[in-house]
C-alpha distance (Angstrom), angle and dihedral (degrees) to the residues before:
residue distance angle dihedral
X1 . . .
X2 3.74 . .
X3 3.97 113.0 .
X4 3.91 97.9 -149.5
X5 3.67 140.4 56.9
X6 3.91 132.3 -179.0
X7 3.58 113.6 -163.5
X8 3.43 120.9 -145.0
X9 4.15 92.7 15.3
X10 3.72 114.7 98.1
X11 3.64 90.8 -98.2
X12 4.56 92.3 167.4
X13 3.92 80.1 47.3
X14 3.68 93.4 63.1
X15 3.80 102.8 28.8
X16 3.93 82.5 61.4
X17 3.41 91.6 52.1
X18 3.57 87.1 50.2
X19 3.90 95.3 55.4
X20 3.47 98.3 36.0
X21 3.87 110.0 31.8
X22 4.31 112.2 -163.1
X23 3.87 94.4 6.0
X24 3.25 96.5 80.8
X25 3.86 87.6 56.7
X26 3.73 83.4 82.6
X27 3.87 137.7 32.2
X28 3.46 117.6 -81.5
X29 3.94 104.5 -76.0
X30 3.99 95.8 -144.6
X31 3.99 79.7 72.4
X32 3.61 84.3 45.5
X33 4.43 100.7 114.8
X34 3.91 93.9 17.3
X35 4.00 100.1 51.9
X36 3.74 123.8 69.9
X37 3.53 103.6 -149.6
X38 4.02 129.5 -149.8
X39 4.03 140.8 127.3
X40 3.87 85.9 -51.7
X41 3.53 93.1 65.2
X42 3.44 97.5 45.8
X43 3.58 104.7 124.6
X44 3.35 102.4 7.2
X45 3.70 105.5 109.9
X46 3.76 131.9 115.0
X47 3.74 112.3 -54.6
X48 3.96 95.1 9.4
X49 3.30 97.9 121.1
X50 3.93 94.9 -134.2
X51 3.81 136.9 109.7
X52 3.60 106.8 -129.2
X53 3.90 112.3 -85.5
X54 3.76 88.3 32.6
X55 3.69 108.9 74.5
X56 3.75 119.4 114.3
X57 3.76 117.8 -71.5
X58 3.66 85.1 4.9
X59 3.78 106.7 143.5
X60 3.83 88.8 -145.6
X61 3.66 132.9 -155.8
X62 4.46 92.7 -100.1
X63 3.28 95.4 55.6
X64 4.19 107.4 29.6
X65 3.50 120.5 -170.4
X66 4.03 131.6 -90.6
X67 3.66 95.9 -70.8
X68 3.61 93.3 49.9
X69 4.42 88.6 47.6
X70 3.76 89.1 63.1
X71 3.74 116.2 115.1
X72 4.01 116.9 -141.6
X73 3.73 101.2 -135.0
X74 3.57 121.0 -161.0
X75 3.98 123.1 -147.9
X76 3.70 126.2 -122.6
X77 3.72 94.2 -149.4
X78 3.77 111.5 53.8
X79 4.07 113.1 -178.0
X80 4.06 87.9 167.7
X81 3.83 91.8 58.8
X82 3.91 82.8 51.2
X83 3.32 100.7 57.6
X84 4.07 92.3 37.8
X85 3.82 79.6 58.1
X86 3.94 94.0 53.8
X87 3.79 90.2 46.2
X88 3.79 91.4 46.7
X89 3.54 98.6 38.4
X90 3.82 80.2 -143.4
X91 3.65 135.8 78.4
X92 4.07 107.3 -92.9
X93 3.26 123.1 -118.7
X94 3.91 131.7 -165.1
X95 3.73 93.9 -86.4
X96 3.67 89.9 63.6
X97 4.10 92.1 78.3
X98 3.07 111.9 108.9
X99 3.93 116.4 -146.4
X100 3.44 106.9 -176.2
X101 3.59 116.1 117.5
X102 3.89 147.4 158.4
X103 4.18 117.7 -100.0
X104 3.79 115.7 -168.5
X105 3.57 86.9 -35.2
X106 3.65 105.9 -41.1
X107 3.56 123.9 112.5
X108 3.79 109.4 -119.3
X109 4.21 130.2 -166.7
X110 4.13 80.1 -153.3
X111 3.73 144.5 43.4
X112 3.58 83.7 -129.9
X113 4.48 139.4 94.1
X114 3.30 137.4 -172.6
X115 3.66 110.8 -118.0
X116 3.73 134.4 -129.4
X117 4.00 114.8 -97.5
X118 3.63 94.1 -179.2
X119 3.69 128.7 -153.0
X120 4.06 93.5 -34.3
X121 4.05 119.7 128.4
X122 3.32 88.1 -119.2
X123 4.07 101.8 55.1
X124 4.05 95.1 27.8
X125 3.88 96.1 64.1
X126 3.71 143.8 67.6
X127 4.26 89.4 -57.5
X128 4.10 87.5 58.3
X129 4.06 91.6 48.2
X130 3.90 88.0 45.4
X131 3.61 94.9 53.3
X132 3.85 93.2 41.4
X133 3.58 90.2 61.6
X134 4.00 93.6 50.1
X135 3.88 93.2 45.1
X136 3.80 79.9 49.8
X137 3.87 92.9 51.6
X138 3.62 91.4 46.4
X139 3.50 97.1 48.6
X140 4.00 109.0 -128.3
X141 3.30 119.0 126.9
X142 4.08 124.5 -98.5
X143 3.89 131.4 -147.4
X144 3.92 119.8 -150.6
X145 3.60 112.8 -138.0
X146 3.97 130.5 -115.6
X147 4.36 127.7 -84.5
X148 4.30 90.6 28.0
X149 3.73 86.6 134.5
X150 3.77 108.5 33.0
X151 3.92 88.2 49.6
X152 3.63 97.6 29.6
X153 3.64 110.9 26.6
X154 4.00 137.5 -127.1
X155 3.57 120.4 -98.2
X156 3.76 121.8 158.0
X157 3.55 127.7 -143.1
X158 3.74 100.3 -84.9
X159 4.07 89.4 56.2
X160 3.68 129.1 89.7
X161 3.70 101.7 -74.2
X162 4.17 124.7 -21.7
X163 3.73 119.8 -85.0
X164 4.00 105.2 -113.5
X165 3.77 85.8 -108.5
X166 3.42 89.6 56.2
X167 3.94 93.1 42.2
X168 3.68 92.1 55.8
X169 3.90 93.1 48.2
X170 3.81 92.2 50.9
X171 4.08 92.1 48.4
X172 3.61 87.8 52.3
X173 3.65 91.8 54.0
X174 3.12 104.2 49.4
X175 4.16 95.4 56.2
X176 3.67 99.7 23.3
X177 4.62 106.6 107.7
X178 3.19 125.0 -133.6
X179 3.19 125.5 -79.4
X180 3.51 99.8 15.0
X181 3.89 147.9 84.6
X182 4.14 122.4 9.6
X183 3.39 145.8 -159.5
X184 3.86 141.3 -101.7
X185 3.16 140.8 -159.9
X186 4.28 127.3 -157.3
X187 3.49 115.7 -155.0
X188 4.03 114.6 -171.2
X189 3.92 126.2 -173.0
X190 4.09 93.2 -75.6
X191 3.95 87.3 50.7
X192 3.47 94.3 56.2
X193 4.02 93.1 50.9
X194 4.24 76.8 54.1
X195 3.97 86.8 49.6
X196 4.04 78.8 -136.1
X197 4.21 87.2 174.0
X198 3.56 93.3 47.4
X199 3.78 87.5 57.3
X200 3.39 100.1 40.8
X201 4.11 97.1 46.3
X202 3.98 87.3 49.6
X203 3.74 96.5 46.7
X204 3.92 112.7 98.5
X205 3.89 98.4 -153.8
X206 3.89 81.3 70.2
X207 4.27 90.8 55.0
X208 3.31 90.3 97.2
X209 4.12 88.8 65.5
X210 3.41 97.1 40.6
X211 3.90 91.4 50.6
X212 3.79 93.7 53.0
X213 3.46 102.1 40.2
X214 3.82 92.3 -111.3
X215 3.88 100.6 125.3
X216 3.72 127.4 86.3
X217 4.11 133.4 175.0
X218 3.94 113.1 -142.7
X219 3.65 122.1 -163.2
X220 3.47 110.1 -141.1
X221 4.13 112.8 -148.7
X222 3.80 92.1 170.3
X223 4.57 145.5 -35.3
X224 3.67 123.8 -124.2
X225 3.87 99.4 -119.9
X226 4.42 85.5 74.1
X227 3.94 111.9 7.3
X228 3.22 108.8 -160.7
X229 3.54 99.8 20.4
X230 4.05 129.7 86.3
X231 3.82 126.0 -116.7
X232 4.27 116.7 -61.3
X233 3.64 123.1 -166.5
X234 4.01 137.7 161.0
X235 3.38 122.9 -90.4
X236 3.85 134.2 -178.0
X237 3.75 121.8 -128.9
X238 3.82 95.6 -92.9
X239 3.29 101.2 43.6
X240 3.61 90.1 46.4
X241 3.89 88.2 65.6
X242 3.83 89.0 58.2
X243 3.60 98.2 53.3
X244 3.79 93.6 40.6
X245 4.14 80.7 88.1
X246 3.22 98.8 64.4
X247 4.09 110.5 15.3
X248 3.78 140.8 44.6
X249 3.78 111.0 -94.0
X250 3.89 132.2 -171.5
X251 4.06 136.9 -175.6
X252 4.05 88.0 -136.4
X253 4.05 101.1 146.3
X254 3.86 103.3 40.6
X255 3.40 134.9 7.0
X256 3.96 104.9 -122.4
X257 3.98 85.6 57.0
X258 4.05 98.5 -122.4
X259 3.65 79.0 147.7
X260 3.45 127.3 21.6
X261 4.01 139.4 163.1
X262 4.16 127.8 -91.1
X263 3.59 111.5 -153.4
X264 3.90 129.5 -169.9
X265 3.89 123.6 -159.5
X266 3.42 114.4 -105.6
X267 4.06 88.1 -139.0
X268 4.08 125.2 -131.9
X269 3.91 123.8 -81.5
X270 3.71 132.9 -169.7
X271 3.96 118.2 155.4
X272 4.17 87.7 -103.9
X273 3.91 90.1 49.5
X274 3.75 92.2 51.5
X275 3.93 93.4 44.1
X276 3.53 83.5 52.1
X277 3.59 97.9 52.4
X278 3.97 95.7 47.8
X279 3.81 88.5 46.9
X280 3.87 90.6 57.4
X281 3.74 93.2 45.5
X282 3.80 86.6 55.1
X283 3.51 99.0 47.3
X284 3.69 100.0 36.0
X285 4.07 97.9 43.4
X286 3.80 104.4 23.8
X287 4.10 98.0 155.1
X288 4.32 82.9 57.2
X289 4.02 118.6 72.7
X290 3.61 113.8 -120.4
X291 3.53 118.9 -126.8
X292 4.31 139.1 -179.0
X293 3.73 129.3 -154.2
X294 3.82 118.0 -169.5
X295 3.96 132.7 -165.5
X296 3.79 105.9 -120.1
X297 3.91 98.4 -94.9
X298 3.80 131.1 163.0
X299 3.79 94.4 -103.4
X300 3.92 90.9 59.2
X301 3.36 91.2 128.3
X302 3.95 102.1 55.2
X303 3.97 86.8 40.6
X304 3.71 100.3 60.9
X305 4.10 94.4 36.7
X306 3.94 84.8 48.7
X307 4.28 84.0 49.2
X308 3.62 97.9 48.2
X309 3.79 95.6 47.2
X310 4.06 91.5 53.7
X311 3.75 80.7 55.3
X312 3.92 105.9 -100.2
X313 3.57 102.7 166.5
X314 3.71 89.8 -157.8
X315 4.36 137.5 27.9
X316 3.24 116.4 -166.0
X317 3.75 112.4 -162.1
X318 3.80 122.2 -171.6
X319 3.47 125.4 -152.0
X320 3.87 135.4 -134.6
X321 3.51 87.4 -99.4
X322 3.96 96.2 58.4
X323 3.63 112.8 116.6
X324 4.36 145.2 160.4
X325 4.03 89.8 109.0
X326 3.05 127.3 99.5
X327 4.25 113.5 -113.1
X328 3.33 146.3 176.3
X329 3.91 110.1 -87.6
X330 3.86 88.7 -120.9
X331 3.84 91.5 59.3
X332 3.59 101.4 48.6
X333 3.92 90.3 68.9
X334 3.61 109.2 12.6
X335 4.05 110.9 47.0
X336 3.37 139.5 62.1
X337 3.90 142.5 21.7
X338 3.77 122.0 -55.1
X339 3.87 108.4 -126.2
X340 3.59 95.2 -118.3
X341 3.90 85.9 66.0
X342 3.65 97.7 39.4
X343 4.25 83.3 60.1
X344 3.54 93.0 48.7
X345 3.96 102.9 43.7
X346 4.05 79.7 53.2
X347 3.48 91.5 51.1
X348 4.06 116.2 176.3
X349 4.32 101.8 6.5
X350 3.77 127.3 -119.7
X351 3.50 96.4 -149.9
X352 4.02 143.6 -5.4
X353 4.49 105.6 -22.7
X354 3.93 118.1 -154.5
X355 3.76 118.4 -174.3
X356 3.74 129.9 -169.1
X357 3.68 137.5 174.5
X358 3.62 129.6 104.5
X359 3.50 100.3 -10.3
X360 3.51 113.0 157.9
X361 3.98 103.9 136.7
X362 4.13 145.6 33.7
X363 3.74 99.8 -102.9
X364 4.19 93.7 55.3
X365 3.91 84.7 46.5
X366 3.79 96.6 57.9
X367 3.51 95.6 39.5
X368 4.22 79.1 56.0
X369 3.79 90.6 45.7
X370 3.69 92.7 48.8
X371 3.12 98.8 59.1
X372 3.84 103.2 57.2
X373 4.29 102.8 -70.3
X374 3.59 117.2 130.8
X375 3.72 90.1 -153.0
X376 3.85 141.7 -17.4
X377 3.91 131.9 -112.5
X378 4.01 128.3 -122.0
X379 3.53 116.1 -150.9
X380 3.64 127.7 135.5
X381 3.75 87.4 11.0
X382 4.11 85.1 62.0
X383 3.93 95.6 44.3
X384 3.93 84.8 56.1
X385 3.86 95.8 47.0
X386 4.20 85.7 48.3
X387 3.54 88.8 55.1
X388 3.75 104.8 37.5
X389 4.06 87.3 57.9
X390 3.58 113.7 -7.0
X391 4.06 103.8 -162.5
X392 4.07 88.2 52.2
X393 3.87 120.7 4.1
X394 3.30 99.7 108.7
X395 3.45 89.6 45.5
X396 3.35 98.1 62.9
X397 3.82 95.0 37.4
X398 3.88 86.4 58.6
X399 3.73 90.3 44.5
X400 4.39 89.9 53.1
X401 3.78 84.8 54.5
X402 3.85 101.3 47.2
X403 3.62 79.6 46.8
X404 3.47 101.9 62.7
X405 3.78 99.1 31.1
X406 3.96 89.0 61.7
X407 3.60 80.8 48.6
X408 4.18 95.6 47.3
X409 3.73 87.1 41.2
X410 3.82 102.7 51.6
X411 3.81 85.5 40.4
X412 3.70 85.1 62.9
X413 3.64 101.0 49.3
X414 3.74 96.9 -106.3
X415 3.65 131.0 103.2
X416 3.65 111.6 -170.9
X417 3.97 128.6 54.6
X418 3.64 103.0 -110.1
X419 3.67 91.0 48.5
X420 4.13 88.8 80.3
X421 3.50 122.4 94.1
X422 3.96 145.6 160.4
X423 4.22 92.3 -80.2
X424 3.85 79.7 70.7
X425 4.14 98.2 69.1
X426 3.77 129.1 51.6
X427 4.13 121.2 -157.0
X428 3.23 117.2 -144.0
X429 3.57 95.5 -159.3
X430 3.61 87.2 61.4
X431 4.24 115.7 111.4
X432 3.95 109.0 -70.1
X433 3.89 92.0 -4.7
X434 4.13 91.9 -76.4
X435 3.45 128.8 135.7
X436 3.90 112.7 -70.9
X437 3.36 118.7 -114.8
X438 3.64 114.1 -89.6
X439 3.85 114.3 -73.7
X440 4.11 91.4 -162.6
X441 3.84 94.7 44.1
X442 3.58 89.4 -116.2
X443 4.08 123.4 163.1
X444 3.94 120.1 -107.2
């Protein structure tokens, strides 16, 4: 029986500290592969003390974060609906959005992707094949995750058995329509020892990409879930050997090392390096589009400006609240940007905007797409869909949110994607309850 207690301190937090030392750095690794892990989790492990959503510095379902405060507010006056009217010779009605769009270059029936899950159990398996075909099916494009080779492998077509990278590329081709959605593929610093684009851009089962313009390369500088740090994932003791070669591993949960932690370099940025790096992407792959993702860090702003004028034709920028990797505790809750200020510390875009982080639903998505994104990411939300029903979930989920953002958007007076912008929200945390001033700049 203990002999002290501190109310009000996170007395569980510490005691498991206590007992277990650096494993409680990280989430429990037994729900490593079967747990999608993000700021809801933080907390949450065994021991904590917490419900889910209630941990310390969790944002938590209840309360959400900025993005999620934002009120949708509808105009009285609605000159777009007008002239929909004249063109229609009809009054509109919410089926008349139109939601088709353009994504780094890819023609898209949605303002929606499928995002990378990386090399993790969870998105590597029979849930990431299931939701490439439905992302495939639905037309939107879909980004495969960094380390698929170095962990995985790379075997073409005419090998024993596909790589999974290779698997997930062939799915998508054989459902994806013409004329619509693509695919891309991150490349961090271990995929470049791998020369992963060099493979991929010399590989004829991927012609049929190149040829349509439906292939794109996206340097990955960082992931929401741990900015700053590189990808983490669960390995047994074995397997841990294998990837010793090539990766960073550590006995962090028990001391024998049945378990033990993978860890990926974040790689080195200045604004030179990363010109550099999009310069060689166009030069060296010039039939593939060349995209960016960036963790959300304070210099957002100057990151994606510095992107778009080395000719990115997409950034991707993921919140705080961007999860499926596995992350320190501590990062989950504590580090990073929240989306909502990533958007507004980029103000009005240069180029093509992705956004990602806890979306799940329409109303989060416009909020996203009014202020500035081009589209919004489905991760976690995705993996869940998969696994709820794996023939149709995502589907479905995709088919809820184009519901209600053809809803949102005729509600507003707008029927097309790009026709949203920040005079549609209202923060309530703003001065004296009023309107806050315009994240994009834009004239009122």
């Amino acid at each position: 029986m203990s002999a002290l207690a501190a109310p009000g301190f996170p007395e569980p937090l510490i005691r498991a500290r206590a007992r277990n030392g650096t494993a409680e750095v990280f989430p429990a690794p037994d729900a490593y592969g079967t747990e999608l892990f993000g700021p809801e989790t933080y907390g949450t492990g065994p021991g904590s003390g917490h419900a889910p959503g209630t941990g310390p510095h969790s944002l938590g379902s209840g309360s959400g974060d900025s993005l999620d405060r934002a009120r949708i507010v509808p105009p009285v006056f609605t000159p777009e609906r007008l002239e929909k009217l004249i063109d229609l010779a009809r009054e509109p009605e919410f089926t008349d959005v139109d939601l088709t769009t353009r994504i780094g270059g890819f023609a898209s029936r949605l303002p929606l992707y499928l995002s990378a899950f990386g090399s993790t159990r969870a998105g590597s398996g029979d849930l990431a094949l299931h939701a490439t075909r439905q992302a495939a099916r639905l037309g939107i494009p879909m980004v495969i995750g960094e380390n698929m080779i170095p962990v995985h492998g790379y075997r073409r077509a005419g090998d024993a058995g596909r790589s999974a990278l290779l698997g997930r590329i062939g799915a998508y081709l054989d459902a994806v329509p013409d004329g619509f959605g693509g695919i891309v593929v991150q490349q961090s610093t271990e995929d470049a020892d791998s020369e992963v684009w060099n493979l991929l851009y010399s590989d004829p089962a991927l012609r049929p990409l190149l040829e349509t313009g439906r292939l794109a390369f996206e340097l990955k500088t960082g992931q929401g879930a741990k900015p700053g740090l590189g990808g983490m994932t669960v390995v047994g003791g074995a397997e841990a050997e294998q990837l010793a070669r090539r990766f960073t591993v550590r006995k962090v949960f028990d001391e024998p090392g049945e378990r033990q932690l993978r860890c990926a370099t974040p790689g080195t940025f200045t604004d030179e390096i990363l010109r550099q790096q999009l310069r060689f992407m166009r030069n060296n792959f010039p039939r593939a589009g060349t995209w960016v993702k960036f963790h959300p860090g304070r210099d957002i702003a100057d990151a994606a400006r510095t992107a778009w004028a080395a000719g990115a034709e997409a950034v991707t920028v993921d919140g705080a609240e961007g999860g499926t990797g596995y992350a320190p505790r501590v990062f989950l809750g504590q580090v990073g940007l929240p989306l909502a200020e990533c958007l507004r510390r980029i103000g009005r875009p240069d180029g093509c905007l992705l956004a990602s982080g806890g979306m799940w639903e329409g109303g989060r998505a416009l909020r996203a797409l009014a202020l500035g994104a081009g589209a919004v990411g489905l991760g976690r939300a995705a993996l869940i869909a998969v696994d709820e029903d794996p023939e149709h979930g995502l589907e479905r989920l995709v088919d809820s949110i184009a519901l209600e953002l053809r809803l949102l958007i005729s509600a507003l007076g707008k029927y097309g994607v790009t026709a949203v912008g920040p005079e549609d929200l209202w923060w309530p945390d703003a001065p004296e309850h009023r309107s806050a001033p315009d994240p994009l700049g834009a004239v009122r």
